[in-house]
NUFI-389764 format. One record per residue (C-alpha): residue number from 1; chain; z, x, y. Coordinates in Angstrom, 1 decimal. Example, Ala and Ser with C-alpha at 12.3 -4.5 7.8 and 13.67 -1.06 7.14 Angstrom:
! NUFI-389764
+-----+-------+--------+--------+--------+
!  nr ! kette !      w !      u !      v !
+-----+-------+--------+--------+--------+
!   1 !     A !    7.8 !   12.3 !   -4.5 !
!   2 !     A !    7.1 !   13.7 !   -1.1 !
+-----+-------+--------+--------+--------+
//
This chain:
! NUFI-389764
+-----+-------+--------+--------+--------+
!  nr ! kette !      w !      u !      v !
+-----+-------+--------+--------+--------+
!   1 !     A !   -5.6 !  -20.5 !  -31.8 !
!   2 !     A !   -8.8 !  -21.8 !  -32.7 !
!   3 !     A !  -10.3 !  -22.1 !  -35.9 !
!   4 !     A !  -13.0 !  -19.5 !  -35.1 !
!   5 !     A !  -10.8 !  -17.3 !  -33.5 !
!   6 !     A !   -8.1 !  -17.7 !  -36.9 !
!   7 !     A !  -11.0 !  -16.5 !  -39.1 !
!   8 !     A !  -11.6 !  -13.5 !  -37.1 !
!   9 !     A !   -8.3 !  -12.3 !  -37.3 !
!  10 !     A !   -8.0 !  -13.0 !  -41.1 !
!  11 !     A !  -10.6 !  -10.5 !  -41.3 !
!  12 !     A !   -9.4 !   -7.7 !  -38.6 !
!  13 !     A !   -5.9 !   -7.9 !  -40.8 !
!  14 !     A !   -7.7 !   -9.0 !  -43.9 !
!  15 !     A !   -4.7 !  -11.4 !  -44.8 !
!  16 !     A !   -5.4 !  -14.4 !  -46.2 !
!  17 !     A !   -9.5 !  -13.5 !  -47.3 !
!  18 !     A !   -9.4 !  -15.7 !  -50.4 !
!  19 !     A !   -9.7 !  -18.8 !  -48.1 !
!  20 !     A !  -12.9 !  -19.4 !  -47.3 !
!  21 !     A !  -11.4 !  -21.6 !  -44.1 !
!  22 !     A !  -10.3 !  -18.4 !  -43.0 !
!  23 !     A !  -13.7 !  -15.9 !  -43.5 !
!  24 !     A !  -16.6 !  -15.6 !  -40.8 !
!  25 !     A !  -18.9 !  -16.5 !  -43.5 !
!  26 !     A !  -22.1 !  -16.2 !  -41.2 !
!  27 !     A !  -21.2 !  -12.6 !  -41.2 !
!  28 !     A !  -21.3 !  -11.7 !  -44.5 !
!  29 !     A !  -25.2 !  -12.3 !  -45.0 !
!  30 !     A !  -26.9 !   -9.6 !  -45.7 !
!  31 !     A !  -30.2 !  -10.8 !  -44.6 !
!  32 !     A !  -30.2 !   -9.8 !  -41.3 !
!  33 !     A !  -29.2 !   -6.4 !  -39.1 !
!  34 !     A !  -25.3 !   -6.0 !  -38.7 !
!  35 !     A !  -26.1 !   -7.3 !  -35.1 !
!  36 !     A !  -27.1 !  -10.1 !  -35.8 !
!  37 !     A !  -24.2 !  -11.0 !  -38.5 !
!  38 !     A !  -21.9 !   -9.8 !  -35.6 !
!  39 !     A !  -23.5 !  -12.1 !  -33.0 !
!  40 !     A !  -23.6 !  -15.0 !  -35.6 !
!  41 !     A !  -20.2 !  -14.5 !  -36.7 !
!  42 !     A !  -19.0 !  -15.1 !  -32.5 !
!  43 !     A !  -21.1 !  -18.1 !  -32.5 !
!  44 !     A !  -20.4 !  -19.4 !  -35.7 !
!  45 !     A !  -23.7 !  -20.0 !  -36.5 !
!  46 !     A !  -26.2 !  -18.8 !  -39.4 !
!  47 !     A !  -28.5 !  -16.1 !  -38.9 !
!  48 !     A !  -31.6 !  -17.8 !  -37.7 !
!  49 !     A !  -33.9 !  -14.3 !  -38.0 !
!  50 !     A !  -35.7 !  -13.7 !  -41.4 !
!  51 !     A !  -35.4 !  -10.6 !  -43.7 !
!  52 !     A !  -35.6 !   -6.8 !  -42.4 !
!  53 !     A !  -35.9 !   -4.0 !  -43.6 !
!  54 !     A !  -32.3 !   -3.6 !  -43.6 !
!  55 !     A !  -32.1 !   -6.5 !  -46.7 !
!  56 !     A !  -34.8 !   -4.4 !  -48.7 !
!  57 !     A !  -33.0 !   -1.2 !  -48.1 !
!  58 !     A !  -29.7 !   -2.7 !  -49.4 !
!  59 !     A !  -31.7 !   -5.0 !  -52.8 !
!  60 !     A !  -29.4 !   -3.7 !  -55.4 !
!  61 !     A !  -26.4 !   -2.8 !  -54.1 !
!  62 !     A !  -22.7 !   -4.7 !  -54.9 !
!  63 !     A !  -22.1 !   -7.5 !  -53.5 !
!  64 !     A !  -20.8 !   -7.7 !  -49.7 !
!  65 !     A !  -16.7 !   -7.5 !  -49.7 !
!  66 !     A !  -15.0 !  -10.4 !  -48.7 !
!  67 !     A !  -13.1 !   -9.2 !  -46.0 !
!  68 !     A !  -14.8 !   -7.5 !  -42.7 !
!  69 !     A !  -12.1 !   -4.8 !  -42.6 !
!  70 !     A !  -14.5 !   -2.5 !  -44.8 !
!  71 !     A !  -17.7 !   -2.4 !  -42.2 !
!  72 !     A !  -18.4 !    0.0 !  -39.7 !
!  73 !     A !  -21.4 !    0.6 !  -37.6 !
!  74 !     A !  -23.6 !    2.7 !  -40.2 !
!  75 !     A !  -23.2 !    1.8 !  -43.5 !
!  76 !     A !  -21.6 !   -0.9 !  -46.1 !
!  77 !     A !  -18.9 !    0.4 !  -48.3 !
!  78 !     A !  -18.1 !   -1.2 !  -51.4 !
!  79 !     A !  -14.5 !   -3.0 !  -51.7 !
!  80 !     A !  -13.5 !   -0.7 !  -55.0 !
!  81 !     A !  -14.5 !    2.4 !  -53.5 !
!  82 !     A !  -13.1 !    2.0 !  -49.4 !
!  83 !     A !  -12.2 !    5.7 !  -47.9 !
!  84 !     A !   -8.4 !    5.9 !  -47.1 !
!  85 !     A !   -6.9 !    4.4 !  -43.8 !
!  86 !     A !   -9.8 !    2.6 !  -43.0 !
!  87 !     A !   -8.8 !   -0.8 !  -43.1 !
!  88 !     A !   -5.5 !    0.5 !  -40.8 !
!  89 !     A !   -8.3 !    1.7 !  -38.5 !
!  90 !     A !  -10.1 !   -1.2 !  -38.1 !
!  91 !     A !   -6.5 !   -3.6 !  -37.7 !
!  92 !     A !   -5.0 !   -1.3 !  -35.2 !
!  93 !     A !   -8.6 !   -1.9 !  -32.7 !
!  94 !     A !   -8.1 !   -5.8 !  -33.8 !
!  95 !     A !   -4.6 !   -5.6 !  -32.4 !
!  96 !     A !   -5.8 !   -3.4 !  -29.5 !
!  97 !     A !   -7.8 !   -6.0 !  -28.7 !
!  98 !     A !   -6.5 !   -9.3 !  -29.7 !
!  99 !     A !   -3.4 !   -7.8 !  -27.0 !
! 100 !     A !   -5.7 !   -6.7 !  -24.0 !
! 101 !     A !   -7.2 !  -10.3 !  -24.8 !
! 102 !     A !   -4.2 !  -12.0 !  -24.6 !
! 103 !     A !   -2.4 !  -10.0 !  -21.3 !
! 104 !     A !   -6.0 !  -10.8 !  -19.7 !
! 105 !     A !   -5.8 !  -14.8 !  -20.1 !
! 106 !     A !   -2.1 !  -14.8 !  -19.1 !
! 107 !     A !   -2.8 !  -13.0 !  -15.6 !
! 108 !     A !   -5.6 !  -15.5 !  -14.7 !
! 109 !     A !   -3.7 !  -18.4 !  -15.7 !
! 110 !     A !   -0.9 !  -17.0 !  -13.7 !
! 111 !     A !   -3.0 !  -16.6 !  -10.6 !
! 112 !     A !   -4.9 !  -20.5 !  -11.1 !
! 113 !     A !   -1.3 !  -21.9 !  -11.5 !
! 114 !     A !    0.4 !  -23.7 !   -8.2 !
! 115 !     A !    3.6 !  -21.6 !   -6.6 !
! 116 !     A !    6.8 !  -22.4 !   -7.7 !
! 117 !     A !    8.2 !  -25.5 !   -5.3 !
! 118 !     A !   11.9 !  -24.5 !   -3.3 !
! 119 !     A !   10.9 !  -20.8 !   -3.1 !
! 120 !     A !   12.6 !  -19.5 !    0.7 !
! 121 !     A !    9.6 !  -18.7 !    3.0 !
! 122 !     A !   10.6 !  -15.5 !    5.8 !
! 123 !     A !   11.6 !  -17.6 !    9.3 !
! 124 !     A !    9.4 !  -16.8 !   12.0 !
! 125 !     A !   10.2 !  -13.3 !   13.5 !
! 126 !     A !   10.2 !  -13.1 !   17.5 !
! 127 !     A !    8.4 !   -9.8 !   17.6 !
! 128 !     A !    8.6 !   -6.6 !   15.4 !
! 129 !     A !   12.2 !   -5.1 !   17.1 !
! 130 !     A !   13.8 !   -8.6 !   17.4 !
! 131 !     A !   14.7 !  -11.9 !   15.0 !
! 132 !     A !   15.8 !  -15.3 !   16.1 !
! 133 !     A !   19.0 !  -16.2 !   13.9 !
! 134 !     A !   20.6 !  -19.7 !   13.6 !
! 135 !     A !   24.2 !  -18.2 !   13.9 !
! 136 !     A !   27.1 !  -20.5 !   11.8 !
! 137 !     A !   29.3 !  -20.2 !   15.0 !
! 138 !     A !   26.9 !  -22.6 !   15.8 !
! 139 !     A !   24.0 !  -21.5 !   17.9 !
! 140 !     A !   20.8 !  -20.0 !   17.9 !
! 141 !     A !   20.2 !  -16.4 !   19.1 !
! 142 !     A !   17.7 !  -13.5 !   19.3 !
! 143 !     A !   19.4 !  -10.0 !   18.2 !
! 144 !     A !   17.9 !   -6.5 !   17.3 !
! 145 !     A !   16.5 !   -6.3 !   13.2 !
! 146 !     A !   19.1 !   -4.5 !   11.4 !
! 147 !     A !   22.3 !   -5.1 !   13.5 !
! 148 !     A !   25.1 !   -6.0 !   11.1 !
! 149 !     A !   26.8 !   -9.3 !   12.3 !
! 150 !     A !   30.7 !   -9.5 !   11.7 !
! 151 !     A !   32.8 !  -12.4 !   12.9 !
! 152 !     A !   36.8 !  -13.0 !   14.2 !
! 153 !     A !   39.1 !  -16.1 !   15.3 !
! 154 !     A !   39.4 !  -15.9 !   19.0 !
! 155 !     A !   41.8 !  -18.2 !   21.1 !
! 156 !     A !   39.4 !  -21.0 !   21.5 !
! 157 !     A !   36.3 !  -20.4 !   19.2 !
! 158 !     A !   35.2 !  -17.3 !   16.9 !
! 159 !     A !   33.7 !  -14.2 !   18.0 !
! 160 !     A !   30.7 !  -12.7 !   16.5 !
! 161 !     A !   29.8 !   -9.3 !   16.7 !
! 162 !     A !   26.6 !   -8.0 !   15.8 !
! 163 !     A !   26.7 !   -4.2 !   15.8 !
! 164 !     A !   23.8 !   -1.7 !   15.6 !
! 165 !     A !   22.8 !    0.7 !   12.6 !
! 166 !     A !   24.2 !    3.8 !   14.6 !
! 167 !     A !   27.7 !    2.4 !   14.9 !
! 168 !     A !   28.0 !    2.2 !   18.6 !
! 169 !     A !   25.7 !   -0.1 !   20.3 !
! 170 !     A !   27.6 !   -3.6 !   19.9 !
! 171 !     A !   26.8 !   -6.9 !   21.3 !
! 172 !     A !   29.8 !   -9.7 !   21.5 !
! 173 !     A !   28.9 !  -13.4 !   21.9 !
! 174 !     A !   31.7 !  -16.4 !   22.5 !
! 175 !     A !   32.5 !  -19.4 !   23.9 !
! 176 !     A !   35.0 !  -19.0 !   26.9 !
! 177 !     A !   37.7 !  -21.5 !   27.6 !
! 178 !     A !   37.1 !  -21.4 !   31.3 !
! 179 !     A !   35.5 !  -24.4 !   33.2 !
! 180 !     A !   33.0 !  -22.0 !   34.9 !
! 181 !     A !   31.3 !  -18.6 !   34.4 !
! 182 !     A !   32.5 !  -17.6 !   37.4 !
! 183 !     A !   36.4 !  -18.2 !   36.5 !
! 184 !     A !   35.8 !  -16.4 !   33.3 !
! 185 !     A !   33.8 !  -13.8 !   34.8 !
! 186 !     A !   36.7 !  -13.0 !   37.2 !
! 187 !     A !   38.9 !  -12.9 !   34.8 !
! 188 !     A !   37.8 !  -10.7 !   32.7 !
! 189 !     A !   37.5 !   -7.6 !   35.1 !
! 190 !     A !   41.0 !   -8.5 !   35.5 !
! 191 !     A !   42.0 !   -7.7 !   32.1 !
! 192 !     A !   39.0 !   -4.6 !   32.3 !
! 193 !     A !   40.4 !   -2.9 !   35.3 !
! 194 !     A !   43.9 !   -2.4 !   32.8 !
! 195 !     A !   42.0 !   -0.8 !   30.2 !
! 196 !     A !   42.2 !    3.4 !   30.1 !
! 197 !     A !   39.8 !    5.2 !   32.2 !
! 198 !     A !   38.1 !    2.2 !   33.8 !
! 199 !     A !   35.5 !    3.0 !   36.3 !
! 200 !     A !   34.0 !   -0.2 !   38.2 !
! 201 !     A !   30.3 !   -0.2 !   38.2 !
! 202 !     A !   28.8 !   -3.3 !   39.8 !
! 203 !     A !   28.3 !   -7.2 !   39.6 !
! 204 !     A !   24.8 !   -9.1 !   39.7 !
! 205 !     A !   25.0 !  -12.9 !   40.0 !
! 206 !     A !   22.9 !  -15.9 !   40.2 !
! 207 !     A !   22.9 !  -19.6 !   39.2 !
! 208 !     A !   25.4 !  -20.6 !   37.0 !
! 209 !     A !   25.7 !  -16.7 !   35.9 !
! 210 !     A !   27.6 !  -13.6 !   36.5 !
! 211 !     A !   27.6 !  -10.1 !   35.2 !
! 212 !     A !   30.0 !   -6.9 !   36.0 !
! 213 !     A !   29.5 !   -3.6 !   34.7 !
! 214 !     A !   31.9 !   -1.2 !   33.8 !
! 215 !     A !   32.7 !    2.1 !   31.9 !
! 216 !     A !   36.2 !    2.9 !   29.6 !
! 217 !     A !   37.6 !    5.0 !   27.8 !
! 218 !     A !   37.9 !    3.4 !   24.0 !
! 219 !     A !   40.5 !    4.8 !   21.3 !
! 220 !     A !   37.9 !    3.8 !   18.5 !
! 221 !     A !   34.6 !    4.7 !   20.1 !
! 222 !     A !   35.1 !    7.2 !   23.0 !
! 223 !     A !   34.1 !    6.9 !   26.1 !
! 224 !     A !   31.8 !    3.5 !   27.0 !
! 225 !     A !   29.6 !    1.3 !   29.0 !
! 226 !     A !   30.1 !   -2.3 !   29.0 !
! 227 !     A !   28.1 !   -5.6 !   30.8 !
! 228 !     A !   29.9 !   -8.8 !   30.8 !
! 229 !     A !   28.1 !  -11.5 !   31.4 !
! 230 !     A !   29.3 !  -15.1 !   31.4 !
! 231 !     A !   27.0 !  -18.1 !   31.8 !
! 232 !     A !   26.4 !  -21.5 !   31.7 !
! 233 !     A !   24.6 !  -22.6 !   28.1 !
! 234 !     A !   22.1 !  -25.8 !   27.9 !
! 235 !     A !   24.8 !  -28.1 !   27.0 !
! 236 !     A !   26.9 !  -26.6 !   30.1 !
! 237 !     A !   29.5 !  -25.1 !   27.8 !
! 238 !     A !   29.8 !  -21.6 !   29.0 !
! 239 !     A !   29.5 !  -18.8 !   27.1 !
! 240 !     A !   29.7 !  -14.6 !   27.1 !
! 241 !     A !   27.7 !  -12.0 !   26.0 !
! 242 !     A !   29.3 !   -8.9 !   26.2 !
! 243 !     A !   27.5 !   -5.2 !   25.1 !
! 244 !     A !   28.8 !   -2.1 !   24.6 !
! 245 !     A !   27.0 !    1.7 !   24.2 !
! 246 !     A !   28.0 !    5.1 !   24.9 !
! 247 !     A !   27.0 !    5.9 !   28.6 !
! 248 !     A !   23.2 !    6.7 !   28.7 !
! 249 !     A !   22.3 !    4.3 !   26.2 !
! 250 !     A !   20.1 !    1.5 !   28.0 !
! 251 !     A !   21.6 !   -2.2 !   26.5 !
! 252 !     A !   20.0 !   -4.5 !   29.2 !
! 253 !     A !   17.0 !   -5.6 !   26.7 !
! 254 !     A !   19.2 !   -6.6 !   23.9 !
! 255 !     A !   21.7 !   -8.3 !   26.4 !
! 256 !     A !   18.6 !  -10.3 !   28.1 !
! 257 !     A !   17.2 !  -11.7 !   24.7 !
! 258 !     A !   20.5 !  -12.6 !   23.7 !
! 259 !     A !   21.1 !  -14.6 !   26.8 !
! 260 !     A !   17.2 !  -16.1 !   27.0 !
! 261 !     A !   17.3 !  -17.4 !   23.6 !
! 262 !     A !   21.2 !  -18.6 !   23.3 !
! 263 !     A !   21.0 !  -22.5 !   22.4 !
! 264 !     A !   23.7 !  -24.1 !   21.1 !
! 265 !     A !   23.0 !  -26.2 !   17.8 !
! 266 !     A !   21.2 !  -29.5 !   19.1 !
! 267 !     A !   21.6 !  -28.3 !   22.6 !
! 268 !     A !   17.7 !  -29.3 !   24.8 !
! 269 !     A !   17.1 !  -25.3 !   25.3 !
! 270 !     A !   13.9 !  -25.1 !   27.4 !
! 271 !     A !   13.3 !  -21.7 !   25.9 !
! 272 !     A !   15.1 !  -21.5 !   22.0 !
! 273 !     A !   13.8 !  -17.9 !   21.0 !
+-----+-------+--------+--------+--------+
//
């Protein structure tokens, strides 16, 4: 605190007023308006103006106090004669103010000072419905905001399933143990075609891809529609992305991000996201 700004609280609290160190002595002359004590007293300066009418209207009257507590606006009260709770009046405002002071230097310091280094910035979103993930099974992947990602050991690698908010929309990504898409693909609607109330719905397929479509009857989520699609990653290891809804709900937007942005950690993906 500086040494003007120590005196000025002596006198708010009046503590300490037998030092002069500690008094605004500038404002304690009585030869000029309280103004212009007030002013001087901020500046810590003498009064530079010559004598008013306010030092002939005050000629015979006791000496100033020695503590500021005991002035107000109007009039000078002598020290022996102060009206109760004054002085509390006047250091409850100096606290007021010495706190506002205080909370105001703090929040512009706080906004000049440098961010803190090592804070985690957001990664860069894909667009407002999806969000690129770098996945620990160990590959990148674009998957609906909000889907809540659960993982299991499968025969070769682990199986991630990232499952909507409702419960029932479900989208399965692994790597297959297969040599081509097209032996996994196959298969798979083998092992499908055993499962209760299967219903064959059709097969798309292109280069180094395949997809079948199919409807079941599931003991956990009723009755549902699923696309399998196997294909062939960056690196050439093949991979499937499997969803699952209730029949009616459209999945092939989530299922074509997922494959689109699929890369395999340190794979040369021509399109990552």
């Amino acid at each position: 605190m500086s040494r003007l700004a120590r005196r000025y609280w002596a006198s708010l609290t009046d503590t300490n007023v037998e030092s002069a160190e500690l008094l605004i002595e500038y404002g304690r002359q009585r030869n000029a308006t309280l103004w212009r004590r007030y002013v001087a007293s901020l500046l810590d300066m003498p009064v530079t103006c010559g004598v008013t009418t306010e030092t002939k209207q005050t000629e015979g009257l006791t000496p100033a106090p020695t503590s500021t507590i005991f002035y107000d606006m109007e009039t000078v009260v002598d020290i022996g004669t102060a009206p109760p709770n004054r002085g509390s009046w006047w250091r409850g405002a100096g606290l007021a103010f010495v706190t506002l002071l205080a909370l105001a230097v703090g929040f512009g310091v706080s906004r000049l000072l440098p961010p803190v280094p090592g804070v985690a910035t957001p990664a860069t979103s894909v667009d407002a419905v999806y969000h690129k993930v770098n996945d620990p099974a160990g590959y990148v992947i674009s998957i609906p905001r909000g889907w809540a990602r659960e993982e299991t050991q499968g025969k070769l690698q682990p199986v991630v399933t990232y499952t909507a908010p409702n419960g029932l929309d479900r989208l399965m990504v692994f790597e297959v143990k297969e040599i081509s898409a097209t032996e996994s693909s196959a298969q798979a609607q083998s092992i499908a075609e055993g499962l209760k109330g299967y219903h064959y719905l059709g097969r798309r397929t292109g280069a180094n891809w395949t997809e079948f479509s199919y409807r079941y009857d599931s003991k956990q989520y009723g009755a549902t529609r699923t696309i399998d699609h196997r294909f062939q990653a960056a690196d050439g290891t093949p991979y499937a992305i499997i969803v699952y809804s209730p029949p009616g709900t459209d999945m092939t937007e989530p299922l074509t991000k997922a494959v689109n942005s699929l890369c395999p950690t340190g794979a040369p993906c021509s399109e990552p996201g």
